[in-house]
PQR file of N, CA, C, O and H, with PARSE charges and radii, in Angstrom:
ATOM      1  N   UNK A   1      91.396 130.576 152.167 -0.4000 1.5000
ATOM      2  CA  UNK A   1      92.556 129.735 152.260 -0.0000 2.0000
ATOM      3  C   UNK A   1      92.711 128.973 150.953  0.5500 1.7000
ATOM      4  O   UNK A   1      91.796 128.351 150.414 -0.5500 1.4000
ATOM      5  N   UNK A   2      94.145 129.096 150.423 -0.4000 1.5000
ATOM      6  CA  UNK A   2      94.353 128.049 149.373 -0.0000 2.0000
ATOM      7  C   UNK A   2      95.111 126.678 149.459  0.5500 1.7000
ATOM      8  O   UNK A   2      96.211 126.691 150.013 -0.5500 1.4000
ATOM      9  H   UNK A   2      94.888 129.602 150.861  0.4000 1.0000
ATOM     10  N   UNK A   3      94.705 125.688 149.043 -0.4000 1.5000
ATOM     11  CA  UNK A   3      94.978 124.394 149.295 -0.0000 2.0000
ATOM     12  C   UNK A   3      95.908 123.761 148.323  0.5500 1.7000
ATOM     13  O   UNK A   3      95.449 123.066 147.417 -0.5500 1.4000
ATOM     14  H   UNK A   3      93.812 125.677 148.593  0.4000 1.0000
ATOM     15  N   UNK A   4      97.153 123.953 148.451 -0.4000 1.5000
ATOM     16  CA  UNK A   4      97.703 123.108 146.739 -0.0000 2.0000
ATOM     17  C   UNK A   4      98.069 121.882 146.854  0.5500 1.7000
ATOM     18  O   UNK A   4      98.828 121.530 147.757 -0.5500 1.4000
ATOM     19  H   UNK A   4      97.526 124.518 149.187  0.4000 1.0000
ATOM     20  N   UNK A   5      97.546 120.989 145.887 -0.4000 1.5000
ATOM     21  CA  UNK A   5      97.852 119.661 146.189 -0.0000 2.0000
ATOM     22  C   UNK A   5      98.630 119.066 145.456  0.5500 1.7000
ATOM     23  O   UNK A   5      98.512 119.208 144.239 -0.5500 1.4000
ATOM     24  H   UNK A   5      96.929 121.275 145.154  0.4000 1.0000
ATOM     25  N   UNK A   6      99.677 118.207 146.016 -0.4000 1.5000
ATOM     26  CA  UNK A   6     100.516 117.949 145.367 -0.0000 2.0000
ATOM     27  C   UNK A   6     100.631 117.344 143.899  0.5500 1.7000
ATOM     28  O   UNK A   6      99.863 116.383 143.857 -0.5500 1.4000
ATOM     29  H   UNK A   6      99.773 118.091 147.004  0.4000 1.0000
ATOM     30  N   UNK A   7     101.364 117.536 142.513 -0.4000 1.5000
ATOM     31  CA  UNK A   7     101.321 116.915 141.578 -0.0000 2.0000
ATOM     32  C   UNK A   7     102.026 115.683 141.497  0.5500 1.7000
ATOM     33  O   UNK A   7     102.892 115.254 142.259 -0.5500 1.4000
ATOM     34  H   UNK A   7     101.987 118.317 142.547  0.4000 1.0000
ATOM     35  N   UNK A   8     101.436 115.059 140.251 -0.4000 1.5000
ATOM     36  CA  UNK A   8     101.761 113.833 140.555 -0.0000 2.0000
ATOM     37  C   UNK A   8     103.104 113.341 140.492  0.5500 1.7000
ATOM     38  O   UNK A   8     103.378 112.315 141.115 -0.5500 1.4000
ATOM     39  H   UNK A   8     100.732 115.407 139.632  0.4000 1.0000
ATOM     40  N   UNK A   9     103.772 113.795 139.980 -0.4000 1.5000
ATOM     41  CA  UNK A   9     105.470 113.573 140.139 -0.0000 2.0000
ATOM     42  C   UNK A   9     105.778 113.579 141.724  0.5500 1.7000
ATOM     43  O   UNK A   9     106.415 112.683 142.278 -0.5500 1.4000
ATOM     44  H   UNK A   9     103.550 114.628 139.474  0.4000 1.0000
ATOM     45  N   UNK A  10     105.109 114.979 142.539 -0.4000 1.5000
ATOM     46  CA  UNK A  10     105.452 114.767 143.865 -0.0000 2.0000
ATOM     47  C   UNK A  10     104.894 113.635 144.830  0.5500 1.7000
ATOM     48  O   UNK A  10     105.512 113.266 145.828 -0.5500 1.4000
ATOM     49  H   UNK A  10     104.591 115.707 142.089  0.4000 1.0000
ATOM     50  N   UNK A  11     103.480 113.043 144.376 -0.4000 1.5000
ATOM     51  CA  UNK A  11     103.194 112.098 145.115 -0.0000 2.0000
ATOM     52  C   UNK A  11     103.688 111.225 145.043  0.5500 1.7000
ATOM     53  O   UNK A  11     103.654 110.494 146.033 -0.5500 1.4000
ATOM     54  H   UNK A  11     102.978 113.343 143.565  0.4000 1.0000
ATOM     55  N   UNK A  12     104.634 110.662 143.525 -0.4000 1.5000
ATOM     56  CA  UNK A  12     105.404 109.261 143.405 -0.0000 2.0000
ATOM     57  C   UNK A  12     106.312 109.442 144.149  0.5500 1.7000
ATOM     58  O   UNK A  12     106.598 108.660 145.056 -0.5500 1.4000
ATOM     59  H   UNK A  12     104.662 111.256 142.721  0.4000 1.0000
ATOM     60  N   UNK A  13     107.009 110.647 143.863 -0.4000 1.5000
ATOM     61  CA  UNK A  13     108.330 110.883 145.276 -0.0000 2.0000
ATOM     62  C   UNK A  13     108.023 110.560 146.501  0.5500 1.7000
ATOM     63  O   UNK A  13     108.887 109.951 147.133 -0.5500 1.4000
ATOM     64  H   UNK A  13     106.777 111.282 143.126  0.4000 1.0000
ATOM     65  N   UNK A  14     106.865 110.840 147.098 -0.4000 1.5000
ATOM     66  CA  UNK A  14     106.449 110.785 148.143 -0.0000 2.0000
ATOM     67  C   UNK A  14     106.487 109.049 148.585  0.5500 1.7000
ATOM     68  O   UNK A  14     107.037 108.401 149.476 -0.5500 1.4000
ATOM     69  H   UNK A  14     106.164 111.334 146.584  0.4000 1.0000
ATOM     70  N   UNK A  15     105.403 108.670 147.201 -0.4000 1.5000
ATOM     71  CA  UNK A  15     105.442 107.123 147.626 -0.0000 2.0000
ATOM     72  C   UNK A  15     106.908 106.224 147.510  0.5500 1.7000
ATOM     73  O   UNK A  15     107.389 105.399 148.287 -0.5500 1.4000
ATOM     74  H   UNK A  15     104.956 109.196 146.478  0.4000 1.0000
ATOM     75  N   UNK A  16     107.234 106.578 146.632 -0.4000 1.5000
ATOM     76  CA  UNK A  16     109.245 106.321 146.632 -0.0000 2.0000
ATOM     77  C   UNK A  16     109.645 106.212 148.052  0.5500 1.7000
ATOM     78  O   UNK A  16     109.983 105.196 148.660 -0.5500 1.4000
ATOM     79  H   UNK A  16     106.843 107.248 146.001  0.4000 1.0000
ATOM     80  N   UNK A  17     109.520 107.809 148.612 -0.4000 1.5000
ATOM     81  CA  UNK A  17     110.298 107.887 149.711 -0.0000 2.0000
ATOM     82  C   UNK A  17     109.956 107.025 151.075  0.5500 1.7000
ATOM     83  O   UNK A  17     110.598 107.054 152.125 -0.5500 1.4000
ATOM     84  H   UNK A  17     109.245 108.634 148.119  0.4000 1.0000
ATOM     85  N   UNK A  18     108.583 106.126 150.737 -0.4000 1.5000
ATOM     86  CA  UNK A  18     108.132 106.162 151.858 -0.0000 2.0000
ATOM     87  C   UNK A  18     108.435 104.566 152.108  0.5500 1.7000
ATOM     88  O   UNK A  18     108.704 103.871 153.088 -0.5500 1.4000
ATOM     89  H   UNK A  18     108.061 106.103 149.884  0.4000 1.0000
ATOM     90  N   UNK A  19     108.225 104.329 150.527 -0.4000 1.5000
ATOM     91  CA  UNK A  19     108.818 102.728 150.464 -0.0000 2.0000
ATOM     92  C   UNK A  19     110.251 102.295 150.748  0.5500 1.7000
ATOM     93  O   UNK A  19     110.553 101.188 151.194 -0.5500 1.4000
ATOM     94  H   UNK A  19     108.007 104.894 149.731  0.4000 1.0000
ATOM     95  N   UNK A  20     111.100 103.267 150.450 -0.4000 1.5000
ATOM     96  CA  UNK A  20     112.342 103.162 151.050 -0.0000 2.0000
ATOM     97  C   UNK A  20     112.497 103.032 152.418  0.5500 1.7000
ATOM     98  O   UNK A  20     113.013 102.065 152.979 -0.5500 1.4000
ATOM     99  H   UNK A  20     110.854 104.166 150.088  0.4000 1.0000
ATOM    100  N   UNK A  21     111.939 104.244 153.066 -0.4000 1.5000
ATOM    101  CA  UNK A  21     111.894 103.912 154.566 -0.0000 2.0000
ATOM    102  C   UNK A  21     111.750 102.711 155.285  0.5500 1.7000
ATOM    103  O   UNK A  21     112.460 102.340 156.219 -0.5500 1.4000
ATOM    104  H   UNK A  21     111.519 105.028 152.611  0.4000 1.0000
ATOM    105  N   UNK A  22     110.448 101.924 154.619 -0.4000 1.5000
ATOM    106  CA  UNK A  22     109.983 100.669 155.227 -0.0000 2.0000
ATOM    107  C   UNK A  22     111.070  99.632 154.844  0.5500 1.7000
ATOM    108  O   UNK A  22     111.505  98.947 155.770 -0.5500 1.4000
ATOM    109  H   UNK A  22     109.871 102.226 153.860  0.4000 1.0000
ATOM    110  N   UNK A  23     111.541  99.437 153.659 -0.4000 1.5000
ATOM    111  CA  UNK A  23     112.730  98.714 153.393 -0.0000 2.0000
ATOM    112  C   UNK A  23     114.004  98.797 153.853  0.5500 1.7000
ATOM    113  O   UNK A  23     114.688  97.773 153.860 -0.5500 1.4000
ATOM    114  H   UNK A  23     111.187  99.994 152.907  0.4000 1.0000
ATOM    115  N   UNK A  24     114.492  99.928 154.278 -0.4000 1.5000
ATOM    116  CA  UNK A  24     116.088 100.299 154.786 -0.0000 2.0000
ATOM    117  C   UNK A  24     115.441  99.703 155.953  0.5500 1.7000
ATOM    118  O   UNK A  24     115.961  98.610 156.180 -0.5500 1.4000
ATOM    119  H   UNK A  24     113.936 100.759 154.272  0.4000 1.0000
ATOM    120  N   UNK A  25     114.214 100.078 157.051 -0.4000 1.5000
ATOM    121  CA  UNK A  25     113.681  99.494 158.306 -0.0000 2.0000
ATOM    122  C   UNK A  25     113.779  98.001 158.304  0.5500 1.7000
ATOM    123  O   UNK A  25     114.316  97.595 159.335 -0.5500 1.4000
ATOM    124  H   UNK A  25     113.791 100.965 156.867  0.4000 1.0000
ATOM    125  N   UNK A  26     113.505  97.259 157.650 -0.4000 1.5000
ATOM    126  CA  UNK A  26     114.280  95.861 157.611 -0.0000 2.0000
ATOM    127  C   UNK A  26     115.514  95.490 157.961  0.5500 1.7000
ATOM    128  O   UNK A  26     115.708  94.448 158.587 -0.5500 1.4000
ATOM    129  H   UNK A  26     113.069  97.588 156.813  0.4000 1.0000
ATOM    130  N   UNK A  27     116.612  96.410 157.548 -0.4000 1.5000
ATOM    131  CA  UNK A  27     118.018  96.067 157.087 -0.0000 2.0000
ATOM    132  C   UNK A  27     117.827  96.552 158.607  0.5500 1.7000
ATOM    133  O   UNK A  27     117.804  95.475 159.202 -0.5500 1.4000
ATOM    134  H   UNK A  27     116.456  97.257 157.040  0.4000 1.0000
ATOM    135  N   UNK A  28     117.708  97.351 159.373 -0.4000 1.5000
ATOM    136  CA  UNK A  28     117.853  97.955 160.614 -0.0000 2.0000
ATOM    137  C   UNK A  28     118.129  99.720 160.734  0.5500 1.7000
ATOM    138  O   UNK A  28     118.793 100.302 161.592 -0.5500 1.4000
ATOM    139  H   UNK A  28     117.727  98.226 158.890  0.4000 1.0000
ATOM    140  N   UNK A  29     117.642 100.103 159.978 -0.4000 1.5000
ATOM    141  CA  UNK A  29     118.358 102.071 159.933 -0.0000 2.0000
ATOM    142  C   UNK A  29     117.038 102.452 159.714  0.5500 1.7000
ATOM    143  O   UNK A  29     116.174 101.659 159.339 -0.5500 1.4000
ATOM    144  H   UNK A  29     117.103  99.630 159.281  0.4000 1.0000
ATOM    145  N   UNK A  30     116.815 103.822 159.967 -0.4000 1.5000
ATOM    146  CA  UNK A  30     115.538 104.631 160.578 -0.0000 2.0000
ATOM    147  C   UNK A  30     116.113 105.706 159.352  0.5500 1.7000
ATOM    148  O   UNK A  30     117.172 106.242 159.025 -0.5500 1.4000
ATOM    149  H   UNK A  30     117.517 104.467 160.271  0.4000 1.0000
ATOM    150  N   UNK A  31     114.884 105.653 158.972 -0.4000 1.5000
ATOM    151  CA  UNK A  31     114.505 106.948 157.971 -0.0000 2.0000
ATOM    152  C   UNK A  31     113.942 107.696 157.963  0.5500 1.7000
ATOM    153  O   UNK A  31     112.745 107.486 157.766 -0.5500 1.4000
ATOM    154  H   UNK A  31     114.024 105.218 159.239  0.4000 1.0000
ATOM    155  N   UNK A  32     114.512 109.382 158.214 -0.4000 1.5000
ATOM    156  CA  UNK A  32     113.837 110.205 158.959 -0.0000 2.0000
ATOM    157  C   UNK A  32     113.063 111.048 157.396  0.5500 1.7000
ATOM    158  O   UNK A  32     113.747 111.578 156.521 -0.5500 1.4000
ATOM    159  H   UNK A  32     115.484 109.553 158.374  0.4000 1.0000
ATOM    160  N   UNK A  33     111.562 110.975 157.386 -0.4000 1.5000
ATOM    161  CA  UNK A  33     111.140 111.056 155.857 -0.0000 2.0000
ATOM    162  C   UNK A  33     111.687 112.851 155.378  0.5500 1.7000
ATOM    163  O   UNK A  33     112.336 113.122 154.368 -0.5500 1.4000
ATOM    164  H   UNK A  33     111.006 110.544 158.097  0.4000 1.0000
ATOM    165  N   UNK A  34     111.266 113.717 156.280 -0.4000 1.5000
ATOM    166  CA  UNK A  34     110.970 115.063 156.211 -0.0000 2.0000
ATOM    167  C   UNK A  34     112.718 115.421 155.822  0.5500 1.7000
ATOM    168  O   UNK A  34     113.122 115.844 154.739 -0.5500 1.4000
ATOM    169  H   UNK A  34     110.739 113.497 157.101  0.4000 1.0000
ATOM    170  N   UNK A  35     113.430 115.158 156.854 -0.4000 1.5000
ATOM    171  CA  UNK A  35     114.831 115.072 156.607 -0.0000 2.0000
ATOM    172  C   UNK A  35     115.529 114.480 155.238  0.5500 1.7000
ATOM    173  O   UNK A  35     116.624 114.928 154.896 -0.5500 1.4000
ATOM    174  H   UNK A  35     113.102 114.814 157.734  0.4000 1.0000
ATOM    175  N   UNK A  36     115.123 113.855 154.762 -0.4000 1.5000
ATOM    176  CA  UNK A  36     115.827 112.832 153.110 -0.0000 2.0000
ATOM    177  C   UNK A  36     115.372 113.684 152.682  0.5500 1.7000
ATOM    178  O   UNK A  36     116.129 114.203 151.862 -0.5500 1.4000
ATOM    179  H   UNK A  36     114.234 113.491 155.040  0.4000 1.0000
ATOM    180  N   UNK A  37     113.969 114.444 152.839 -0.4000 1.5000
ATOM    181  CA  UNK A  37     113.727 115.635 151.494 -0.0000 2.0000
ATOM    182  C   UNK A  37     114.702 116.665 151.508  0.5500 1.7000
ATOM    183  O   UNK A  37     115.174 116.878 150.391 -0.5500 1.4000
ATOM    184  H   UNK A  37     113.355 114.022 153.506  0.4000 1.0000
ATOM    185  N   UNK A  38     115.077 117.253 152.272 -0.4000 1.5000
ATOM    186  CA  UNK A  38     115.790 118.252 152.926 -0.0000 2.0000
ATOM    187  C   UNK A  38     116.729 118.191 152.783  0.5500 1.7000
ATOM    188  O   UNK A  38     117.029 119.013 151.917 -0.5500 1.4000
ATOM    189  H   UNK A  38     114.694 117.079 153.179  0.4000 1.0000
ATOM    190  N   UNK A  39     117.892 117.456 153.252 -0.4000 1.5000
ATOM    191  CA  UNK A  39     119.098 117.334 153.476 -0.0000 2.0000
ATOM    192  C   UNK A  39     119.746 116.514 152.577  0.5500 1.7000
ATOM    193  O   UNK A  39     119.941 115.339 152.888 -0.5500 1.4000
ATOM    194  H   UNK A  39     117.649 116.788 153.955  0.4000 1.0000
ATOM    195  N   UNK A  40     120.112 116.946 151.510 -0.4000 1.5000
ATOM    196  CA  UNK A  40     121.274 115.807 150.696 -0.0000 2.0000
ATOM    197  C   UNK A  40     122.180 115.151 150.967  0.5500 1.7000
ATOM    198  O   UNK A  40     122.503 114.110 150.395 -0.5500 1.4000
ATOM    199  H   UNK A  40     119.954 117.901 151.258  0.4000 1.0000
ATOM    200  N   UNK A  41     122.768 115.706 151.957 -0.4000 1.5000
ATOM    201  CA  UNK A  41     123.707 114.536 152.795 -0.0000 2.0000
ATOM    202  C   UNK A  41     123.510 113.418 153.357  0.5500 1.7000
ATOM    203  O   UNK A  41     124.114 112.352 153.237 -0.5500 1.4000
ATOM    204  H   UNK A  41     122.506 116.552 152.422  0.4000 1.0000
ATOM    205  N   UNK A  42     122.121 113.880 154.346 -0.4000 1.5000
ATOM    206  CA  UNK A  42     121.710 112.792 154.910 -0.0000 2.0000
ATOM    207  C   UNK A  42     120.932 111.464 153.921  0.5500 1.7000
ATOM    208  O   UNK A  42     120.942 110.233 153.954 -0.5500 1.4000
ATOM    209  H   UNK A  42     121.631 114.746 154.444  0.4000 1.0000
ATOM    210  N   UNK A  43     120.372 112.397 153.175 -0.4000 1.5000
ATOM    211  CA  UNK A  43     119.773 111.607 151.599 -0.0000 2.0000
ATOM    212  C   UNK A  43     120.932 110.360 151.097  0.5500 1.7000
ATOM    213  O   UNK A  43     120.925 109.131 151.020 -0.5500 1.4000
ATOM    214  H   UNK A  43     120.365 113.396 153.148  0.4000 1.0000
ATOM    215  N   UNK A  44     121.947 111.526 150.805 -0.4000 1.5000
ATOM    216  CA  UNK A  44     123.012 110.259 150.291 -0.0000 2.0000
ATOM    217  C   UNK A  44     123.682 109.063 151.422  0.5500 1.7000
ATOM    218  O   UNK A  44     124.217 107.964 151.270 -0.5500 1.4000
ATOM    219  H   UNK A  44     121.952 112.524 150.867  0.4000 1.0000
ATOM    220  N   UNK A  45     123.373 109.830 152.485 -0.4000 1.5000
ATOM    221  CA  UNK A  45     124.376 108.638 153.545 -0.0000 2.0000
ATOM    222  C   UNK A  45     123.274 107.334 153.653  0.5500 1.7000
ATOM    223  O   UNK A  45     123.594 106.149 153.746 -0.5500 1.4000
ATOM    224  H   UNK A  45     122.938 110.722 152.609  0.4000 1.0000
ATOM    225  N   UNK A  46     121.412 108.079 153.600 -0.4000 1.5000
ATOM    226  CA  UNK A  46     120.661 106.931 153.641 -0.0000 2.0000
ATOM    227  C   UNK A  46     120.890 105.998 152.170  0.5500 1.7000
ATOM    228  O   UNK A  46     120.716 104.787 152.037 -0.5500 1.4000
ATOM    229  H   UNK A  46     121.152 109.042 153.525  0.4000 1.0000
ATOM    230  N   UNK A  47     121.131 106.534 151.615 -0.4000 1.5000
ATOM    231  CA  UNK A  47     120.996 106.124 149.813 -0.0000 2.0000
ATOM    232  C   UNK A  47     122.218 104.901 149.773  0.5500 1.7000
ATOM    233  O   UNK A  47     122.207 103.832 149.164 -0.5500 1.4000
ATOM    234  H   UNK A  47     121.272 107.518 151.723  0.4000 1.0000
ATOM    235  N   UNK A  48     123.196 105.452 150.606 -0.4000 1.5000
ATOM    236  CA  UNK A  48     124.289 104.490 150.170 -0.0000 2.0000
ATOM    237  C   UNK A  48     124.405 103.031 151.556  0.5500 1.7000
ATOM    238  O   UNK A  48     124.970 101.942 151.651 -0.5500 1.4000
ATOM    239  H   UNK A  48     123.205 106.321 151.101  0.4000 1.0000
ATOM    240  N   UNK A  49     123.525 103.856 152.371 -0.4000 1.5000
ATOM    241  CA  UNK A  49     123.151 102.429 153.489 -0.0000 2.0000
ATOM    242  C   UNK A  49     122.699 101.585 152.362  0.5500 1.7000
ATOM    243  O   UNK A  49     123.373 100.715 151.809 -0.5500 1.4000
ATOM    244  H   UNK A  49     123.065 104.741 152.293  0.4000 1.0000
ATOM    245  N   UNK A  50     121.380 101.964 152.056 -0.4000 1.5000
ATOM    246  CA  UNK A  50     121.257 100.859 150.814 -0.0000 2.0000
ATOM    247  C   UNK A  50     121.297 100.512 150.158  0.5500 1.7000
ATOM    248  O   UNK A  50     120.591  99.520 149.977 -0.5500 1.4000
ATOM    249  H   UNK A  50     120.833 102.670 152.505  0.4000 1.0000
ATOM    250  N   UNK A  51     122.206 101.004 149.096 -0.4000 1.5000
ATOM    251  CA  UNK A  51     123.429 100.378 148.523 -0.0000 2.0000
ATOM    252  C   UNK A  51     124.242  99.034 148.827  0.5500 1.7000
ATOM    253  O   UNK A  51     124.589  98.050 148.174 -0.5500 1.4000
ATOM    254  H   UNK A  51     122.779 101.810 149.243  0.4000 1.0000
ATOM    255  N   UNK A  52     124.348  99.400 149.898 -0.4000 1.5000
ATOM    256  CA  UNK A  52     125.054  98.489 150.729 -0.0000 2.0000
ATOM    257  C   UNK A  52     123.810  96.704 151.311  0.5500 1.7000
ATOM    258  O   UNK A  52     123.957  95.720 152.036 -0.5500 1.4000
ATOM    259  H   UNK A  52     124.066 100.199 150.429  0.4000 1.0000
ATOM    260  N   UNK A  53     122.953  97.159 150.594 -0.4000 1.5000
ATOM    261  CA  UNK A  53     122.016  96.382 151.507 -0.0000 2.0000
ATOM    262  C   UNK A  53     121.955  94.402 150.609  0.5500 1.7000
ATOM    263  O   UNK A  53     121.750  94.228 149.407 -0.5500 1.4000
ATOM    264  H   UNK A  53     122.834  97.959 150.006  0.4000 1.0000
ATOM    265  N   UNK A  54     122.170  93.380 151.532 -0.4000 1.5000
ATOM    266  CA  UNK A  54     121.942  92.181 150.512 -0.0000 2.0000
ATOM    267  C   UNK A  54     120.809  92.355 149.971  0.5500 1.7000
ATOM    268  O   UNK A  54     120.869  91.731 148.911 -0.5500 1.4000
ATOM    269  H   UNK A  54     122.336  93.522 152.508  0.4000 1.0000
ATOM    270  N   UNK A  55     119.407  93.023 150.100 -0.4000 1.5000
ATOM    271  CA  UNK A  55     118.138  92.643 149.304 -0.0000 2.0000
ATOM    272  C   UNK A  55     118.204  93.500 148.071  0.5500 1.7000
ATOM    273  O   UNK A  55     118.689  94.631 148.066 -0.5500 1.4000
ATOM    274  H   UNK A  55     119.358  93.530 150.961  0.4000 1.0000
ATOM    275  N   UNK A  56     117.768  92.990 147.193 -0.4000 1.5000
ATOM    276  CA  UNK A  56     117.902  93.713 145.460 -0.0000 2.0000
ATOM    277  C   UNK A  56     116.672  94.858 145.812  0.5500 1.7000
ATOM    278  O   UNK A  56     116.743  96.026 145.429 -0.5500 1.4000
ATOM    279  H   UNK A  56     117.374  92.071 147.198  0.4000 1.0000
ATOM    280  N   UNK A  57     115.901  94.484 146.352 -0.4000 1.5000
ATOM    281  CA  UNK A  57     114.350  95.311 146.267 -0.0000 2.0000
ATOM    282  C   UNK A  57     114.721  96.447 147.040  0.5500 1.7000
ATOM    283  O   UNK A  57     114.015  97.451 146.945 -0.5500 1.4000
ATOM    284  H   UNK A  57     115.843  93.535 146.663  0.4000 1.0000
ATOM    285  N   UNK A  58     115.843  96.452 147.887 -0.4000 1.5000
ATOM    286  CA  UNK A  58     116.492  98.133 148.777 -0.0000 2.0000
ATOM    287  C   UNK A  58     117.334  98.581 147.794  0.5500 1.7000
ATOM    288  O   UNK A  58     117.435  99.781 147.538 -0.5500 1.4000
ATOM    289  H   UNK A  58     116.416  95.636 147.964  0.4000 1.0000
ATOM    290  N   UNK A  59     117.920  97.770 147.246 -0.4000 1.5000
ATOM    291  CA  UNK A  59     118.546  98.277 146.553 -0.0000 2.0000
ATOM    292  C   UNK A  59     118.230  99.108 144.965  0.5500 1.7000
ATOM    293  O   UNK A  59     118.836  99.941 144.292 -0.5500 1.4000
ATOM    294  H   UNK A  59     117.838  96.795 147.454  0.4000 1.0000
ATOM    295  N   UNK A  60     116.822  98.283 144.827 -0.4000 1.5000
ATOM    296  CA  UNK A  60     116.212  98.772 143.510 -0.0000 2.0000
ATOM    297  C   UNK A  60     115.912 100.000 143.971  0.5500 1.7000
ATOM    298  O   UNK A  60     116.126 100.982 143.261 -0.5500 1.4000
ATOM    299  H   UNK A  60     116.330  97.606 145.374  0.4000 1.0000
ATOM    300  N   UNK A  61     115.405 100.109 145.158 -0.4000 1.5000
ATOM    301  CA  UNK A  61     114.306 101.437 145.372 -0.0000 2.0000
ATOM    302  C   UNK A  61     115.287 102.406 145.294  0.5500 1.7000
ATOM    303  O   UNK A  61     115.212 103.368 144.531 -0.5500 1.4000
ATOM    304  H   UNK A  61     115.232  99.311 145.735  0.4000 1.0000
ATOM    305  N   UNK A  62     116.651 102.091 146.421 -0.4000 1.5000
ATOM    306  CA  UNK A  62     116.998 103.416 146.468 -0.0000 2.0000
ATOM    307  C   UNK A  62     117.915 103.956 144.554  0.5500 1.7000
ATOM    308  O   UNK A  62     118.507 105.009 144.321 -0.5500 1.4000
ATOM    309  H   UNK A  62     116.711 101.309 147.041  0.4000 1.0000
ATOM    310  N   UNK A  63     117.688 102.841 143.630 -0.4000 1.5000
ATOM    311  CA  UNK A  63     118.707 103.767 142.911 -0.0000 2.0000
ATOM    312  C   UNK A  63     117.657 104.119 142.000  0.5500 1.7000
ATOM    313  O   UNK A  63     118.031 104.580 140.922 -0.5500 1.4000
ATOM    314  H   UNK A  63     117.207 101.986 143.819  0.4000 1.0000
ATOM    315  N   UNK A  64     116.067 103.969 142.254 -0.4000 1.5000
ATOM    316  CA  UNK A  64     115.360 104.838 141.658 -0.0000 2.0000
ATOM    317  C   UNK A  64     115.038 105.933 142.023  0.5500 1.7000
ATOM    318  O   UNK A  64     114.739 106.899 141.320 -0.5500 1.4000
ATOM    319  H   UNK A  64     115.763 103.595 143.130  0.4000 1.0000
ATOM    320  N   UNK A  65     115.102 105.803 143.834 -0.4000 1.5000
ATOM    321  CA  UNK A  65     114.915 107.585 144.707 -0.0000 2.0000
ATOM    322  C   UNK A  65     116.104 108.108 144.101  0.5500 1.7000
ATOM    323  O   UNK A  65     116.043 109.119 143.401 -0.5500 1.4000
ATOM    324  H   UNK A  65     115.344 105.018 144.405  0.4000 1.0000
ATOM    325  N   UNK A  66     117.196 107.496 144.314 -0.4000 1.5000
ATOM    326  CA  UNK A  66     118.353 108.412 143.904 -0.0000 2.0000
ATOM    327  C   UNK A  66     118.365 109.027 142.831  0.5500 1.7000
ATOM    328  O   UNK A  66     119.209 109.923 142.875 -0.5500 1.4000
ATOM    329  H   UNK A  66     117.246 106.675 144.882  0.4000 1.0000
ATOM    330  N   UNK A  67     117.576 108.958 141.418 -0.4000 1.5000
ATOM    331  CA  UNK A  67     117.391 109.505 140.245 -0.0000 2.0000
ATOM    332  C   UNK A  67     116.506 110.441 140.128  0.5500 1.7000
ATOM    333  O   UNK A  67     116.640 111.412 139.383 -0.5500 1.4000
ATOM    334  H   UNK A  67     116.891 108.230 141.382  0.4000 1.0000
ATOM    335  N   UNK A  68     115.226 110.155 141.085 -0.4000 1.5000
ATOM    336  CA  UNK A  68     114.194 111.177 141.323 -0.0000 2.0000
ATOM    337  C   UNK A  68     114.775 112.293 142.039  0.5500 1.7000
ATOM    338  O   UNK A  68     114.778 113.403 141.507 -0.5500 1.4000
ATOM    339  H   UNK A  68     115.117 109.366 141.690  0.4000 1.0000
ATOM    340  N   UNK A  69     115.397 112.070 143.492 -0.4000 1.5000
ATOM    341  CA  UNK A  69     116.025 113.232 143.769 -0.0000 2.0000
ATOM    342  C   UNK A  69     117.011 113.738 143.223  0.5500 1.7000
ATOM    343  O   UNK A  69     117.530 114.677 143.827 -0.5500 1.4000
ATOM    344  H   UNK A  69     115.396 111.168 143.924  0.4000 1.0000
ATOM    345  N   UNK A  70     117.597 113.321 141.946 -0.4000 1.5000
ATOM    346  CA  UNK A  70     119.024 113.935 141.476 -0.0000 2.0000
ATOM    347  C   UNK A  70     120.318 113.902 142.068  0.5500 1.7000
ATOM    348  O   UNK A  70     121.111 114.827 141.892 -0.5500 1.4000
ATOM    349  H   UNK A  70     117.175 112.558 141.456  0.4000 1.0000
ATOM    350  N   UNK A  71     120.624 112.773 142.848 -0.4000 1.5000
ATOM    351  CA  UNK A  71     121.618 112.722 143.748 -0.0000 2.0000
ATOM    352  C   UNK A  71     122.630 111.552 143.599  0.5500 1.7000
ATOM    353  O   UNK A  71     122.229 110.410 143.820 -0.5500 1.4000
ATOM    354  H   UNK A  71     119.980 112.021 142.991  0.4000 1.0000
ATOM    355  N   UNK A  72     123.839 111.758 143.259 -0.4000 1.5000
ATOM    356  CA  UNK A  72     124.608 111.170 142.010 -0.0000 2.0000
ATOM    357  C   UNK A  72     125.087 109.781 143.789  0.5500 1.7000
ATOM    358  O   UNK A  72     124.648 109.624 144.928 -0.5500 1.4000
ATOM    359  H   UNK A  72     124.166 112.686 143.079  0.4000 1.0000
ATOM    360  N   UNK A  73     126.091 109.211 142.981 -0.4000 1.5000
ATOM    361  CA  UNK A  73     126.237 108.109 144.148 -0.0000 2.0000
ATOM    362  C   UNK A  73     127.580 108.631 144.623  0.5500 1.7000
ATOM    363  O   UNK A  73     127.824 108.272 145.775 -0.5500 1.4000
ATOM    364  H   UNK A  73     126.448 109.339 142.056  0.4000 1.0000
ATOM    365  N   UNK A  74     128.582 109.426 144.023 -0.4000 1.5000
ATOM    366  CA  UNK A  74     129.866 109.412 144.067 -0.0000 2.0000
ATOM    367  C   UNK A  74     130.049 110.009 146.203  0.5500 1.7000
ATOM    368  O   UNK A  74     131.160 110.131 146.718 -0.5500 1.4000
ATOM    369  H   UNK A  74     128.384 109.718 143.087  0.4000 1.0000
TER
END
């Protein structure tokens, strides 16, 4: 069996994605993790919840996920 472990670009994504979750979870919206990787739509509809969010720190995160995943705001 081969084991590949993730590089480190993917683990920051990972930790990105995970910190977002816990932060949009404040504002009140559920972040489904496996799904934001997956689905760009749903990516952007979470992305622009927090956008929308009063705290700077949801808002920081997501417009740094949003650069990691490549996913414009329009």
């Amino acid at each position: 069996m081969t084991i590949t472990l993730p590089t480190k670009d993917q683990s920051q994504d990972l930790v990105d994605i995970i910190d977002f979750k816990w932060l949009l979870a404040k504002d009140g919206f559920r972040v489904h993790v496996e799904r934001l990787q997956s689905d760009p739509a749903y990516a952007r509809d979470c992305l622009d919840k927090a956008d929308a969010s009063p705290r700077d720190a949801v808002r920081a995160c997501a417009a740094r996920l949003r650069a990691r995943l490549g996913l414009s705001s329009v």
